[in-house]
C-alpha positions as CSV (number, residue, x, y, z in Angstrom):
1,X,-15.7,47.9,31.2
2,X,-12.0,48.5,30.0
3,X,-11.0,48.0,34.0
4,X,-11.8,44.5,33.6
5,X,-10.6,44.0,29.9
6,X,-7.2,45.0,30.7
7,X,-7.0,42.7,34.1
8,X,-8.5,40.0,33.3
9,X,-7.6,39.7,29.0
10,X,-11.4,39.9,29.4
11,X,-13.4,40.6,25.7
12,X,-15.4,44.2,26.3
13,X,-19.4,44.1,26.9
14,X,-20.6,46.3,23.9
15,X,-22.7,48.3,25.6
16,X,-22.9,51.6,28.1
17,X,-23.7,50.1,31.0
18,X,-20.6,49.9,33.6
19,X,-19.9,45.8,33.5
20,X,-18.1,46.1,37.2
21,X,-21.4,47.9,38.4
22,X,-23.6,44.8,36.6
23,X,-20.8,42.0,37.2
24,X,-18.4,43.1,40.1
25,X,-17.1,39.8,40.5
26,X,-16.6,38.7,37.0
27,X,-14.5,35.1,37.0
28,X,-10.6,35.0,36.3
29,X,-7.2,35.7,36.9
30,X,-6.5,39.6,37.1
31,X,-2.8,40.8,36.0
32,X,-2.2,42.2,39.4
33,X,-3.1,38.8,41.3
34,X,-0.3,37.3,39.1
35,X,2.4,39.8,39.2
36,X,1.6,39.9,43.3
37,X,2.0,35.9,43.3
38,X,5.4,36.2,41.7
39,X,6.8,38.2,44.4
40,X,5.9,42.0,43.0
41,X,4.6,44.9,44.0
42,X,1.1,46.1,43.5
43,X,-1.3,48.6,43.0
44,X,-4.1,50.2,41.6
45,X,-4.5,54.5,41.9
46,X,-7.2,56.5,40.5
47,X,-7.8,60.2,41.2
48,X,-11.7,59.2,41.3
49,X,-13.9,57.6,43.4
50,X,-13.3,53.7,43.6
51,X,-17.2,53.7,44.4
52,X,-18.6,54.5,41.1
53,X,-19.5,51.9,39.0
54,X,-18.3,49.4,41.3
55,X,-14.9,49.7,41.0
56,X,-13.9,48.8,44.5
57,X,-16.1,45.8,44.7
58,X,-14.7,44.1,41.2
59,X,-10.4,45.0,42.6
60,X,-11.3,44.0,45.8
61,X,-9.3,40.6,46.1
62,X,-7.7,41.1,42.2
63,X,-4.3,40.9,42.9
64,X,-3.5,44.5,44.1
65,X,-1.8,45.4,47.5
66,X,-2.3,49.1,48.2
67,X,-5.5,50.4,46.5
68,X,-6.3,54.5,46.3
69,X,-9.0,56.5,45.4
70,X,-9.3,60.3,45.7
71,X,-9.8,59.8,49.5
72,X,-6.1,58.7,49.6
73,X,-4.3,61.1,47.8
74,X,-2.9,64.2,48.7
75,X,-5.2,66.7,47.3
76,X,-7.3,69.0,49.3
77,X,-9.9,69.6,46.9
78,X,-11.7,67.8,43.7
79,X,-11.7,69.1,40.4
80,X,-14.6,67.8,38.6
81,X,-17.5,65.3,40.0
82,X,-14.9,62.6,38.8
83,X,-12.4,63.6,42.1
84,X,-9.4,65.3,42.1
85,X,-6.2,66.4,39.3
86,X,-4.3,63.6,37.9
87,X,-1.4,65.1,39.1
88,X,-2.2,63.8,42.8
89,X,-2.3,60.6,41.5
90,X,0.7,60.3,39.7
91,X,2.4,62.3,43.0
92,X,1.3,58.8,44.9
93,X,2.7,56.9,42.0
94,X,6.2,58.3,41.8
95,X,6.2,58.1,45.4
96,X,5.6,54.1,45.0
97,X,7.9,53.7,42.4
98,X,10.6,55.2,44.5
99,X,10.4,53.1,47.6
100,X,11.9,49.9,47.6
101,X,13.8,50.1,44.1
102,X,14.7,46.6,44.0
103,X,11.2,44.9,43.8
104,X,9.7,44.6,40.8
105,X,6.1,45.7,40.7
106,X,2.7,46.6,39.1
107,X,1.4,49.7,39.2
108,X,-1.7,50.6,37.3
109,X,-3.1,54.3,37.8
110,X,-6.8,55.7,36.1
111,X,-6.9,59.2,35.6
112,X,-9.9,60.3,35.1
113,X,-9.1,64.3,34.5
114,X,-9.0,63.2,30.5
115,X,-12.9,62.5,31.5
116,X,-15.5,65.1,30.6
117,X,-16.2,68.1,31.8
118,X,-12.2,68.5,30.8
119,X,-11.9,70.6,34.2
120,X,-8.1,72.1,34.2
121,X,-6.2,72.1,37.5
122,X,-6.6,75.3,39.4
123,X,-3.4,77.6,38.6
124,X,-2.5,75.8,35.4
125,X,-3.4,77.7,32.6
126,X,-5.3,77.5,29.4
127,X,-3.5,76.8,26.3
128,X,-4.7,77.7,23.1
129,X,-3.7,74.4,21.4
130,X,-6.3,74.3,18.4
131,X,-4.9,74.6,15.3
132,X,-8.4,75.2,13.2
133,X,-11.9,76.2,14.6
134,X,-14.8,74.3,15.4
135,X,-17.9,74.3,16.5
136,X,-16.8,72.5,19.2
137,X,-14.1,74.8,20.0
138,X,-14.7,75.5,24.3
139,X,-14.9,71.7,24.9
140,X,-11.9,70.4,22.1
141,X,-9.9,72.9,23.9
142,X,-10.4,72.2,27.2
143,X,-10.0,68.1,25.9
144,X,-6.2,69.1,24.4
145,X,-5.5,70.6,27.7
146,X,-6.5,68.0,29.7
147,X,-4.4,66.2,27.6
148,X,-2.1,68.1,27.6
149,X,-1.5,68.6,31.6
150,X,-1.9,64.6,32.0
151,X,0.8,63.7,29.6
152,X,3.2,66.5,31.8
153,X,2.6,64.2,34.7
154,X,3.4,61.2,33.3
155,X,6.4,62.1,32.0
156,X,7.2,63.0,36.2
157,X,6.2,59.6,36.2
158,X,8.5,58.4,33.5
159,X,11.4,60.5,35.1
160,X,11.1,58.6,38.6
161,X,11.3,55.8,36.6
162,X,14.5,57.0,35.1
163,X,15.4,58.2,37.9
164,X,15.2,54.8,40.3
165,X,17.1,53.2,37.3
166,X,14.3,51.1,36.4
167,X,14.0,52.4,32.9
168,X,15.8,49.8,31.1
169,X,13.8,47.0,32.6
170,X,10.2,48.6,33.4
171,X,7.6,48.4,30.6
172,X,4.9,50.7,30.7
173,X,1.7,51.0,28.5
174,X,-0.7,53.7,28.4
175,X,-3.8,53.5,27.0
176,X,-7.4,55.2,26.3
177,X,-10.9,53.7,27.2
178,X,-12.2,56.4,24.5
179,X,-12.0,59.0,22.5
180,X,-13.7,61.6,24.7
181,X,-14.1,64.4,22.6
């Protein structure tokens, strides 16, 4: 339901059903179909699976340009039952942000990593980053980790940006759906 707050300045449903799986053609003018029809860049990347929930139905025709799910990136193998490390998403997004540098665009990647089960990419290891026990202490963990891996890659992210000489003129905003854990 946050997917179509953010695009189209859309007030949230309050409720736990997906609203692009009830609605995937809600009216209005999505961010990307604006940015796109002033001459930038666009597109959408998730490491997940633009099936669930409807996702590909509701940004089908919203404005973006290139559009990639798990099935695009270059990972050989999913993490989770969401799809696969974050990291091969924001790979696909430095590499976007580093072709034609003198376009402005509108890039909007959804990890989903952050997502429960919390898994950790294979080869990166486990942190202990919990400052007091709880009975939660396996799944907070794994949570901060996550986390904690995601915010490495978008500071790659942040560094292409840097890099292509972009940063004094790029705005970026991150955000949450929820609080997972």
């Amino acid at each position: 339901s946050s997917l179509v707050t953010i695009l189209l300045s859309a007030y949230p449903k309050l409720d736990f059903r997906e609203l692009t799986a009830q609605f995937p053609a809600p009216p209005g003018t999505s961010l990307a179909r604006v940015f796109r029809d002033h001459g930038f860049r666009t597109a959408f990347m998730t490491p997940s699976d633009l099936r669930w929930a409807g996702w590909g139905a509701f940004l089908d025709g919203r404005g973006f340009s290139d559009v990639r799910d798990y099935h695009d990136l270059a990972c050989p193998a999913r993490v989770s039952s969401w799809g696969v490390e974050d990291r091969c998403m924001v790979d696909a997004m430095v590499t976007f942000v580093e072709e034609m540098r003198t376009r402005p665009f509108f890039l909007m990647g959804w990890t989903t990593q952050t997502h429960h089960p919390y898994d950790v990419s294979p080869g990166v290891p486990e942190l202990d980053l919990l400052r007091e026990r709880t009975p939660d202490d396996w799944e907070l963990g794994r949570y901060l980790n996550i986390l904690h891996e995601t915010d490495r890659h978008l500071a790659r992210l942040f560094d292409a940006v840097r890099r292509a000489g972009l940063d004094q003129d790029t705005l970026i905003v991150v955000t949450g759906d929820h609080g997972q854990a």
